[in-house]
N, CA, C and O atoms as a Tinker XYZ file with bonds, in Angstrom:
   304  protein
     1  N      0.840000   -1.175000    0.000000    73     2
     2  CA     0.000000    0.000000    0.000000    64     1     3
     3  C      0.887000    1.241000    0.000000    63     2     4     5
     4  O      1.748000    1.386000    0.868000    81     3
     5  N      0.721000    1.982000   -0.798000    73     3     6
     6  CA     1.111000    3.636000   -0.968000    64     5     7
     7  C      1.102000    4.284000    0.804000    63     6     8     9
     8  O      0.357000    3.921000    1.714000    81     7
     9  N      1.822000    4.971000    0.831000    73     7    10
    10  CA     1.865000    5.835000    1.697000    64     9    11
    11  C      1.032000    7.135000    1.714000    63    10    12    13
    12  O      1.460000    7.981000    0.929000    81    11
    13  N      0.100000    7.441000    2.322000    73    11    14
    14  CA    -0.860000    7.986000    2.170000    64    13    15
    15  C     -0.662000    9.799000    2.228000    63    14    16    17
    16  O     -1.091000   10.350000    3.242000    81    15
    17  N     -0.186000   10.440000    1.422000    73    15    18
    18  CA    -0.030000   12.056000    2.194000    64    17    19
    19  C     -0.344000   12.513000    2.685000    63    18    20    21
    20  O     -0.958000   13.259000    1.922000    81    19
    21  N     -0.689000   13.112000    4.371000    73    19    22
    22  CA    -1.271000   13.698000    5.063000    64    21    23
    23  C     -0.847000   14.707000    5.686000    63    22    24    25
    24  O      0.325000   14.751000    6.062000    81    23
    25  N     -1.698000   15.689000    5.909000    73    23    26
    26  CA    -1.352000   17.021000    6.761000    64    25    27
    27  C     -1.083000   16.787000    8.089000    63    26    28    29
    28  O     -1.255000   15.750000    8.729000    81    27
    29  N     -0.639000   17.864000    8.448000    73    27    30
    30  CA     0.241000   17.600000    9.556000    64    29    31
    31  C     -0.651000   17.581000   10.882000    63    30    32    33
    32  O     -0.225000   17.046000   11.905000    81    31
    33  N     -1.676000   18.075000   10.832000    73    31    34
    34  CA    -2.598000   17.108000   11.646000    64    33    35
    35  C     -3.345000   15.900000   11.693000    63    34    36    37
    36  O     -3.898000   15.379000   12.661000    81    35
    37  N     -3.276000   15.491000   10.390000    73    35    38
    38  CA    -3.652000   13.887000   10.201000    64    37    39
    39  C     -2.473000   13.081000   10.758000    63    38    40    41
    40  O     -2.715000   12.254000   11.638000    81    39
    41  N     -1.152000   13.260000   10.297000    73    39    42
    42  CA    -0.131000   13.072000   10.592000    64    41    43
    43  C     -0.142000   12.160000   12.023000    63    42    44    45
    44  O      0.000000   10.990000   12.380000    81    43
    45  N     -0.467000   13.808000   12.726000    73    43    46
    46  CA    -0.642000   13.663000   14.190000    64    45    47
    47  C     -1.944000   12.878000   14.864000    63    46    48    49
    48  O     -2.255000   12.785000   16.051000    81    47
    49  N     -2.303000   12.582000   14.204000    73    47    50
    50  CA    -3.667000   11.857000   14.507000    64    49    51
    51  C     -3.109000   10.457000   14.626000    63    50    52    53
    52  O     -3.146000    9.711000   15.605000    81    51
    53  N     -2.433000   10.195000   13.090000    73    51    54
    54  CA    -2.133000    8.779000   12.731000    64    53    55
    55  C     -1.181000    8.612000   13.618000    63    54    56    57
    56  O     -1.295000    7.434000   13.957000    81    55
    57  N     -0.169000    9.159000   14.290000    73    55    58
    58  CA     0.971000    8.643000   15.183000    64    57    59
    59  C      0.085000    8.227000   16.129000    63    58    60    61
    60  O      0.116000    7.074000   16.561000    81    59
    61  N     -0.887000    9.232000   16.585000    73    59    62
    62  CA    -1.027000    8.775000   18.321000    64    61    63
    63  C     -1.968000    7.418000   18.170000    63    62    64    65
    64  O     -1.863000    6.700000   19.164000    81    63
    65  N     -2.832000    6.920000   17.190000    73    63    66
    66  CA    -3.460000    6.545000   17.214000    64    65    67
    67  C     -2.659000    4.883000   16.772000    63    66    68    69
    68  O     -3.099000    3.769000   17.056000    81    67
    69  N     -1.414000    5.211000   16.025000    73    67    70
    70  CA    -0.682000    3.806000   15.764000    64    69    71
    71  C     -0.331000    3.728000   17.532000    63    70    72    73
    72  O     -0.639000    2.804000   18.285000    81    71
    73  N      0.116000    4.508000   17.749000    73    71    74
    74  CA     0.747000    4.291000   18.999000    64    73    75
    75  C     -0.349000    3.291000   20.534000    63    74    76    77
    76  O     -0.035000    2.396000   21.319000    81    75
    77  N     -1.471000    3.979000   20.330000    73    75    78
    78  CA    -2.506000    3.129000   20.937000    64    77    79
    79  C     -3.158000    1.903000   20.534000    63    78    80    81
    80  O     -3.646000    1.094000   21.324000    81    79
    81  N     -3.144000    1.744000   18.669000    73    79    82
    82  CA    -3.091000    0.187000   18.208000    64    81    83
    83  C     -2.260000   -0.538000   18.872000    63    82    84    85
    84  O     -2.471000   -1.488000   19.625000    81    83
    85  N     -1.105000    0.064000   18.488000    73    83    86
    86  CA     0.012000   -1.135000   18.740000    64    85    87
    87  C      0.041000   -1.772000   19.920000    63    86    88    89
    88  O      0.457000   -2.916000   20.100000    81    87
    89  N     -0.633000   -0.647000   21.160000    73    87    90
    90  CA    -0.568000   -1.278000   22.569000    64    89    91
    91  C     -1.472000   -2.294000   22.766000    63    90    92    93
    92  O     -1.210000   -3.385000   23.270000    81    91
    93  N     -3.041000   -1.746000   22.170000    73    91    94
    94  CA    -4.046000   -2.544000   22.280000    64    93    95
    95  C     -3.559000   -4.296000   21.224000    63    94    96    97
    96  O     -3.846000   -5.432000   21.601000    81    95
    97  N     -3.172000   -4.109000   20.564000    73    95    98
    98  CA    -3.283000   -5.415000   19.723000    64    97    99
    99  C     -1.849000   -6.413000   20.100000    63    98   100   101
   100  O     -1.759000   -7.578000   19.714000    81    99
   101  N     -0.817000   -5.738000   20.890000    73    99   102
   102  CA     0.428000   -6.271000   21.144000    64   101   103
   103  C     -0.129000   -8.561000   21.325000    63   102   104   105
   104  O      0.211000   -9.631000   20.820000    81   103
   105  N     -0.954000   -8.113000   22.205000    73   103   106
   106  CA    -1.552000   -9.814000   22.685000    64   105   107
   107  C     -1.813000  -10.018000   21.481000    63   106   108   109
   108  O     -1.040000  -10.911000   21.132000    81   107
   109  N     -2.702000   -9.599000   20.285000    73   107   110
   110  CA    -3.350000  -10.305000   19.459000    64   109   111
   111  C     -1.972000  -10.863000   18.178000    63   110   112   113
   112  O     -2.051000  -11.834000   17.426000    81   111
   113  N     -1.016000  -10.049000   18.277000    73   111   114
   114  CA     0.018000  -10.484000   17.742000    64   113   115
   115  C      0.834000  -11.424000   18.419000    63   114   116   117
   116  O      1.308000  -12.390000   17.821000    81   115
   117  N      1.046000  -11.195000   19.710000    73   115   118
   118  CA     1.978000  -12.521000   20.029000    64   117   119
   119  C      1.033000  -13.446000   20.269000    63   118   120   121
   120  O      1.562000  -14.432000   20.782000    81   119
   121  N     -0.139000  -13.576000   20.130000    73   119   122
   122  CA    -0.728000  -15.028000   19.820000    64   121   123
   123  C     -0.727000  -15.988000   18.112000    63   122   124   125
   124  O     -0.773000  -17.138000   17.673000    81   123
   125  N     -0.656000  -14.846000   17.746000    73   123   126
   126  CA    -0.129000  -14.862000   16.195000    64   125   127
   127  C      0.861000  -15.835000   15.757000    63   126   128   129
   128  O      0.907000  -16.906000   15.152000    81   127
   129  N      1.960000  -14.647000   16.561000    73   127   130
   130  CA     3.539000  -15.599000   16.052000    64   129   131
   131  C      3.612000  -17.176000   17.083000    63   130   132   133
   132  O      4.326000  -18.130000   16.776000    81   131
   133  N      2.629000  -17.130000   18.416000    73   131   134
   134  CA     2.880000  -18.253000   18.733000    64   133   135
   135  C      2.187000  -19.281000   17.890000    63   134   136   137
   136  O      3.112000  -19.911000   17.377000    81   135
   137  N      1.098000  -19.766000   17.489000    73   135   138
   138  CA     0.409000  -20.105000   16.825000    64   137   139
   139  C      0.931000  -20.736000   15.483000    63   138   140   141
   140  O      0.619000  -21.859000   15.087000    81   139
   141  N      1.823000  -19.800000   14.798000    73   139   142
   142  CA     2.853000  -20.193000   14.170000    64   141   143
   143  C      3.673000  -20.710000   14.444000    63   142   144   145
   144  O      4.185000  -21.411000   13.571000    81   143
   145  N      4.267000  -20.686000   15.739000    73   143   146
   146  CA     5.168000  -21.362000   15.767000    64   145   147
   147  C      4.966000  -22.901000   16.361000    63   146   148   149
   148  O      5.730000  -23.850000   16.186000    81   147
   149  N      3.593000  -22.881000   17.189000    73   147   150
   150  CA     3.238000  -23.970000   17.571000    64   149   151
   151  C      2.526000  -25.207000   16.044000    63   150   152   153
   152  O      1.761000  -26.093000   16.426000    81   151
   153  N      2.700000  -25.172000   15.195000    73   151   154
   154  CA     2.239000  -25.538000   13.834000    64   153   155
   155  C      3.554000  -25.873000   13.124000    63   154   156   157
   156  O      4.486000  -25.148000   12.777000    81   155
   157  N      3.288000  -27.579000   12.980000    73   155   158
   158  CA     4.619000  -27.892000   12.153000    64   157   159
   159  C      4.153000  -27.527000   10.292000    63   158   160   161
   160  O      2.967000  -27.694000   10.009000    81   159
   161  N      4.978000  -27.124000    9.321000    73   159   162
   162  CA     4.918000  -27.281000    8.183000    64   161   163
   163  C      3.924000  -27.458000    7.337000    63   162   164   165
   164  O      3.654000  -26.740000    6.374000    81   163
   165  N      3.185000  -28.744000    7.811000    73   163   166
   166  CA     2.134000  -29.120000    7.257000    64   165   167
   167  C      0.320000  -28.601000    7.759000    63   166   168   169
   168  O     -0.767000  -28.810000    7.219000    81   167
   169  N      0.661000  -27.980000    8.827000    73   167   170
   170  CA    -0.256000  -27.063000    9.346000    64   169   171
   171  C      0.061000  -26.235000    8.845000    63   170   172   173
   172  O      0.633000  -27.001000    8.068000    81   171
   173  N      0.331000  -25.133000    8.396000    73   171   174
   174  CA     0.703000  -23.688000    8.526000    64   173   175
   175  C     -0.645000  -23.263000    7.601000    63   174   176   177
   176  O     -1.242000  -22.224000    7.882000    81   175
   177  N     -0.907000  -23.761000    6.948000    73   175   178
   178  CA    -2.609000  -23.345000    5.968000    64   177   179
   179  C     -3.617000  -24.090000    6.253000    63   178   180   181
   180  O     -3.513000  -25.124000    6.914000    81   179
   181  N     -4.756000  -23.618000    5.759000    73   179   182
   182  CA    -5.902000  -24.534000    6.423000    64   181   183
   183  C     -6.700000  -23.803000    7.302000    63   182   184   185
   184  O     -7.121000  -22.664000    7.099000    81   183
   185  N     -6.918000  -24.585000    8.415000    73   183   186
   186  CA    -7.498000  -24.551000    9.390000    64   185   187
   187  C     -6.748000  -23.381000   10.167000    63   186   188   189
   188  O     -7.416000  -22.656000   10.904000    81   187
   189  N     -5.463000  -23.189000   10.032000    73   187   190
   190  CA    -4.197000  -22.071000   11.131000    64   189   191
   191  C     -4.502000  -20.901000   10.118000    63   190   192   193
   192  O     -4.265000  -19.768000   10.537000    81   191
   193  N     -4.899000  -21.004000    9.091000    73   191   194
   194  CA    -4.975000  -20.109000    8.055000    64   193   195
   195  C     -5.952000  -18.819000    8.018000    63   194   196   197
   196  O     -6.033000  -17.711000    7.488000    81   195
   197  N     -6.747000  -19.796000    9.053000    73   195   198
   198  CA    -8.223000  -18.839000    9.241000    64   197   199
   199  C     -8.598000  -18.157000   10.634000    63   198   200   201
   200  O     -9.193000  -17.107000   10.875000    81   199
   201  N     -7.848000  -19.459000   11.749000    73   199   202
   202  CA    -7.514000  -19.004000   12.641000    64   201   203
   203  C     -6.631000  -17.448000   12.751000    63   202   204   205
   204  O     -6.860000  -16.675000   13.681000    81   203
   205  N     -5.615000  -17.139000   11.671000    73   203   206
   206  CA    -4.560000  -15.826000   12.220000    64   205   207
   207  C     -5.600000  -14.944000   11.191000    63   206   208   209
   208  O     -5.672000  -13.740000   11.441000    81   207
   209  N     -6.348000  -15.422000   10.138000    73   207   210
   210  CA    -7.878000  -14.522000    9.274000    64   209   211
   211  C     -8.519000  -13.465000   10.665000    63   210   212   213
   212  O     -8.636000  -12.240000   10.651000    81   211
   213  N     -8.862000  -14.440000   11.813000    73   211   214
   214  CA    -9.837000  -14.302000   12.776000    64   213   215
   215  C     -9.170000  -13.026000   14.007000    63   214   216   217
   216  O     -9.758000  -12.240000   14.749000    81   215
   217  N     -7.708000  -13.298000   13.768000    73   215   218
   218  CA    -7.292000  -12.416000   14.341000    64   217   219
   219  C     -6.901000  -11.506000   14.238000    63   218   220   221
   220  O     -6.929000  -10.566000   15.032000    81   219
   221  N     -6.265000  -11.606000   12.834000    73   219   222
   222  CA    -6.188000  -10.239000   11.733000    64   221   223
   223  C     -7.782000   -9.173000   11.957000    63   222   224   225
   224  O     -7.467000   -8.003000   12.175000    81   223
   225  N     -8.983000   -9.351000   11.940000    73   223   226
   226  CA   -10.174000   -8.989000   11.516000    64   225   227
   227  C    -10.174000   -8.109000   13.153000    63   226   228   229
   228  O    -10.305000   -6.915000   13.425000    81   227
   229  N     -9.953000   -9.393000   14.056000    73   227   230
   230  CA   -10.044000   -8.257000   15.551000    64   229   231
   231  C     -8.730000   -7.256000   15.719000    63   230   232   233
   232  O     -8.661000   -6.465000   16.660000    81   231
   233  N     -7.597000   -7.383000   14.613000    73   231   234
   234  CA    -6.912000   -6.212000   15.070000    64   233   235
   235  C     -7.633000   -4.942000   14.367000    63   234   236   237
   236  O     -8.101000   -3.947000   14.921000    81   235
   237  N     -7.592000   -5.233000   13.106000    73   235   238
   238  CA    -8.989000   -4.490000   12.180000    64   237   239
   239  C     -9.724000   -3.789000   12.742000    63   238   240   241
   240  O     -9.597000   -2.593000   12.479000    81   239
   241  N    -10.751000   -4.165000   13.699000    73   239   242
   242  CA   -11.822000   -3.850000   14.694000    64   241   243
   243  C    -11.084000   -2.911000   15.280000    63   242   244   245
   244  O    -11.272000   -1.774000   14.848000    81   243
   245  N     -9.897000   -3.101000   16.574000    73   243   246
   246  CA    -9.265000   -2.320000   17.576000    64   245   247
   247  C     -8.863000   -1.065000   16.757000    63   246   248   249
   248  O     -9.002000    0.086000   17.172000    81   247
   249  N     -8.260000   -1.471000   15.339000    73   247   250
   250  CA    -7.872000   -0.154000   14.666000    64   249   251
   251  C     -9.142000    0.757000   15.049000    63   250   252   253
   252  O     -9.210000    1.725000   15.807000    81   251
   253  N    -10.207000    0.072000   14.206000    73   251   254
   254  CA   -11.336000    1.319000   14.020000    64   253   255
   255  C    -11.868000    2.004000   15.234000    63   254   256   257
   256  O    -11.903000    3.232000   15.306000    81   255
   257  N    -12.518000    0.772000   16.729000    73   255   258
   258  CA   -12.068000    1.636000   17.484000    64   257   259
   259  C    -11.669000    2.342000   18.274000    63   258   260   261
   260  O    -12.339000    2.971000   19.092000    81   259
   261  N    -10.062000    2.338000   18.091000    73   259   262
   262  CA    -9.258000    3.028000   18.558000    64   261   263
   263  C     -9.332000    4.511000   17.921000    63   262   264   265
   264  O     -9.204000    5.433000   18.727000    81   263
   265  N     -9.494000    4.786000   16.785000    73   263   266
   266  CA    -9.528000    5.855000   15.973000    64   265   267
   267  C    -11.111000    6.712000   16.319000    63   266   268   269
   268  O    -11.424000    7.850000   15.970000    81   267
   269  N    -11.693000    5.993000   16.893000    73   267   270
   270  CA   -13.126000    6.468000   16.894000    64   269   271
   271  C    -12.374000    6.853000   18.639000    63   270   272   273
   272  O    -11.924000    7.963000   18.921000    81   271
   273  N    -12.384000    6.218000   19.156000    73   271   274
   274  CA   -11.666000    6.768000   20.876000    64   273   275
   275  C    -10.717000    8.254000   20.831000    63   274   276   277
   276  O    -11.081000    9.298000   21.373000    81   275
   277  N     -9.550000    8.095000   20.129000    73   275   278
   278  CA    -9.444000    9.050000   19.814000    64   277   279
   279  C     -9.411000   10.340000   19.879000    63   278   280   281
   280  O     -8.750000   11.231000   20.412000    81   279
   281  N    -10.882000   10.115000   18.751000    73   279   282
   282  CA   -10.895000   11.539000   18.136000    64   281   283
   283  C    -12.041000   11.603000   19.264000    63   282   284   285
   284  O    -11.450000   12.455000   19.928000    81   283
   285  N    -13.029000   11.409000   19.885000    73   283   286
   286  CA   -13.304000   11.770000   21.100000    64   285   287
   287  C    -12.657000   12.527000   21.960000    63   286   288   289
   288  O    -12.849000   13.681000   22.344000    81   287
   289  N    -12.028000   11.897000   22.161000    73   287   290
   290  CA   -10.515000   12.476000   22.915000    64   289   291
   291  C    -10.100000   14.087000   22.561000    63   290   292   293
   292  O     -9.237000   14.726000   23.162000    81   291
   293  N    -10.625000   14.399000   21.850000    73   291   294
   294  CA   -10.298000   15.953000   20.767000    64   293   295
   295  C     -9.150000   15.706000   20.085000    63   294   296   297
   296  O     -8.462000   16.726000   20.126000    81   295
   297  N     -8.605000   14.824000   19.468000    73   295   298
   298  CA    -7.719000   14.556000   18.892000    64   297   299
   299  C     -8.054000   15.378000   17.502000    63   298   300   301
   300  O     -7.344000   16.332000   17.184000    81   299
   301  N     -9.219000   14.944000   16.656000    73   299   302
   302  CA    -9.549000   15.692000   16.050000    64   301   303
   303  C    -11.117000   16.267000   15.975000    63   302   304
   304  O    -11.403000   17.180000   15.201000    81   303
């Protein structure tokens, strides 16, 4: 994906708001890489495939809202 150009208050929006993803979803990722790692070879698609789908979708969710929290916040 392109890097998106934004003003320097979007900018500032998008930092604080990566910054509060990243905290909120930290668990949903290291369940991720464990998951992977608990899966020999012949697992890694499939069924594990849809499982890290399922968790991808709830970091998804936290993005949106986190961004909706936010801008509550008077962010913007």
């Amino acid at each position: 994906m392109d890097r998106q150009q934004l003003t320097a208050q979007q900018e500032a929006e998008a930092q604080r708001v990566e910054k509060a993803v990243m905290e909120a979803c930290q668990s949903d990722i290291r369940a991720m890489v464990r998951l992977m790692a608990s899966k020999p070879d012949r697992e890694l698609l499939g069924k594990t495939e849809f499982e890290i789908r399922d968790i991808c979708h709830r970091i998804g969710a936290k993005v949106i809202e986190t961004t909706l929290q936010e801008r509550k916040k008077g962010g913007t």
